[in-house]
N, C-alpha and C positions, 0 to 999 in steps of 0.2 A: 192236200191243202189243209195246214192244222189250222185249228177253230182256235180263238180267243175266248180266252175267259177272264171279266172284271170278277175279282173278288173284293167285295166290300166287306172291309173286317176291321174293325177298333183293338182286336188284340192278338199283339205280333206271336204269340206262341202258336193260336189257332192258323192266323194268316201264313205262318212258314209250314203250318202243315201241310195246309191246302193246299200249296204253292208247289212242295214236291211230289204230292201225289200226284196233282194233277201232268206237273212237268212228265211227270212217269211215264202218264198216258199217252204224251205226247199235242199236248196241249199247250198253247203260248196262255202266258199266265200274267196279267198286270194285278198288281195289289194295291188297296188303296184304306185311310182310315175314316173315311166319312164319306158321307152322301154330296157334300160339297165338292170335297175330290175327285169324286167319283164320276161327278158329271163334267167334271175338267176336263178329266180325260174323254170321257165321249164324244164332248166334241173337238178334239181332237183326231181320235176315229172311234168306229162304230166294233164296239165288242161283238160276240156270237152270243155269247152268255154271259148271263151278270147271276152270281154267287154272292147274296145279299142279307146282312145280321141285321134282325129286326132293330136293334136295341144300339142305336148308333149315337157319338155325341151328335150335339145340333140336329139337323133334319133328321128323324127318325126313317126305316125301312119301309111304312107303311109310308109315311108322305112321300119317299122317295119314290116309288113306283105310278104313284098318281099321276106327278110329274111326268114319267116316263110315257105314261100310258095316253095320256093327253099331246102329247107331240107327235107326229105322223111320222116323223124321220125316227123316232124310239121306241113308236109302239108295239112294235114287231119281235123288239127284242126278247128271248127267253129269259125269266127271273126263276131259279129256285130260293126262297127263303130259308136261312138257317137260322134258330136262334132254341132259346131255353125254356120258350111258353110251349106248355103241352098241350094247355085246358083246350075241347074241341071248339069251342067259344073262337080263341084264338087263330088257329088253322082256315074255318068257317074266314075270317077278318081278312087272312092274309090273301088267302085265294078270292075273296070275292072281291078283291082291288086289281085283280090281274097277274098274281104268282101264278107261275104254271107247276109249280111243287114244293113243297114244305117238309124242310126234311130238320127235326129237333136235334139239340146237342143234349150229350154226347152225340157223335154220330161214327160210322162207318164211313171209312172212308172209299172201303173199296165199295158199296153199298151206292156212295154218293158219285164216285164217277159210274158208275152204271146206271145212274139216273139222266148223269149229265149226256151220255151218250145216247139213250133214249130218246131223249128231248133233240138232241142235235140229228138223230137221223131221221126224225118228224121234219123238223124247221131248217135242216143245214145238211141236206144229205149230200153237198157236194165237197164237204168235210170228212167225209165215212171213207176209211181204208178200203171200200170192198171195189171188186172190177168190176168195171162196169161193161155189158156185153150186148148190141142192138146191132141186131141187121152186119152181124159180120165184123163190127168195129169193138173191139174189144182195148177198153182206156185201162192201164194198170194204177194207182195212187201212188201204191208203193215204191213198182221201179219205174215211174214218171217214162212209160213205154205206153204206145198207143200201137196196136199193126192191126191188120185185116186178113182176112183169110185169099191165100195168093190163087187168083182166077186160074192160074193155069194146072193147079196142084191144091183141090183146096183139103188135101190132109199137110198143105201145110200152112204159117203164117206168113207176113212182109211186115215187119217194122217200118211206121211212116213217121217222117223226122219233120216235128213242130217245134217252134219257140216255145219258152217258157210261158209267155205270154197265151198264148194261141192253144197252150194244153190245158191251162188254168179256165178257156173259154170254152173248150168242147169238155171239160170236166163238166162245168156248171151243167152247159148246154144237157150232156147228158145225162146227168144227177135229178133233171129237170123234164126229161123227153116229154112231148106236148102240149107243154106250156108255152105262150107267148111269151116272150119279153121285149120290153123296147129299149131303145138303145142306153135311156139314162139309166133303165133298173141291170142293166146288163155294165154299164159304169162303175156304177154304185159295187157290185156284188162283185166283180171280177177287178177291177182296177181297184177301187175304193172309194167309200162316197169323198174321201176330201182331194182325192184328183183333178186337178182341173185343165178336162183336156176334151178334144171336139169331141160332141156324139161323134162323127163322120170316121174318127177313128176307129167304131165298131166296123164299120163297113168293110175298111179295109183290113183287118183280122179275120172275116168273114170272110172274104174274098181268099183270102191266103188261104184258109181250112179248106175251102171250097177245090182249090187248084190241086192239094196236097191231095182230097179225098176222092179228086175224079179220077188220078189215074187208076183206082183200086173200084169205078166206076160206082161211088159212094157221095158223090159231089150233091145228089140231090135229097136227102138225110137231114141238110142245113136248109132250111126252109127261109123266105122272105114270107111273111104275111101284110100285103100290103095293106098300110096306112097303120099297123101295128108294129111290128118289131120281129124278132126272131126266133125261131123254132127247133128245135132237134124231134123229126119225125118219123116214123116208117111210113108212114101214110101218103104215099106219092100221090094221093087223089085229090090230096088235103091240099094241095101246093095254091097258093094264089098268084 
């Protein structure tokens, strides 16, 4: 699942830097030249990362993040700042508004995606290339392959065939294992907050993974917690 990254940048030489390194890495990249724009697009949808130049016209970077931080649908969001103030005055300013890193120009770029990936496998680890592997269910990102180890042979696998949809939810789920979620933050993060479609719809995705994972007798893995939302667990004791 590639991560979003807003970069907010006033000048196109920097901003088509970023824009192929990042593409490199394999990262969807929007550009944008102000704090204005910037929040155009967000609410439009909801970036993973905002890549943000203190020293912007109009809204500055530092007001922009306040903004950001004071809204409950953006405050979540990861902000690295880039910009040209070194003095630790500076730094001190930017992080104590809610940057979660501060990286000065000139910069590195290969420097700055290894930051950026850092921060996203804290805050968006179901973003990360790596397999994921619980209780026998082994999810690939790469080759968008999920299988189990086959009950009757287990030196070997079974490829189990999900929707796009439904791989996107057991990524999360297990990017995530033993966290609740309920159904709108499971909306929001898998579908998209600007989707507008029934919670009820988790259900039956759930259901679907559930039928695919029983016959590899792994159906109970997807937890219900009632009156909360949903789980990815090993903890069969945990179940409500």
């Amino acid at each position: 699942m590639s991560a979003t990254v807003l970069v907010v940048e006033d000048e196109p030489a920097i901003q088509e830097l970023l824009a192929y390194n990042l593409r490199g890495a394999g990262y969807s990249v929007v550009c944008v030249g102000s704090a204005e724009q910037a929040m155009v697009r967000i609410n439009e949808m909801l970036p993973d990362l905002i890549l943000l130049d203190w020293m912007l016209p109009g809204k500055n970077g530092i007001e922009f993040i306040r903004l950001l931080r004071q809204d409950s649908r953006t405050r979540s969001i990861p902000v690295i700042m880039l910009t040209a103030r070194v003095e630790e005055d500076d730094k001190i300013s930017g992080l104590g508004v809610g940057a979660d890193d501060y990286v000065t120009k000139p910069f590195s770029p290969r420097e700055l995606v290894a930051r950026i990936k850092a921060i996203l496998r804290r805050s968006l680890p179901e973003a990360s290339d790596e397999i994921l592997d619980i209780e026998g269910v082994k999810l690939n990102p790469v080759t968008h392959r999920v299988t189990v180890i086959d009950q009757k042979n287990e030196l070997q696998e079974k490829e189990l065939l999900v929707s796009p949809t439904e791989f996107r939810l057991l990524h999360f789920l297990m990017a995530h294992a033993e966290h609740v979620h309920t159904r709108a933050q499971l909306l929001d993060r898998v579908w998209g907050d600007h989707v507008f479609i029934e919670n009820r719809t988790v259900d039956v995705h759930i259901r679907r993974l559930r039928r695919v994972l029983e016959a590899a007798g792994k159906a109970n893995l997807i937890q219900t917690v009632r009156g909360a939302g949903y789980r990815f667990s090993a903890r069969s004791e945990d179940i409500f």
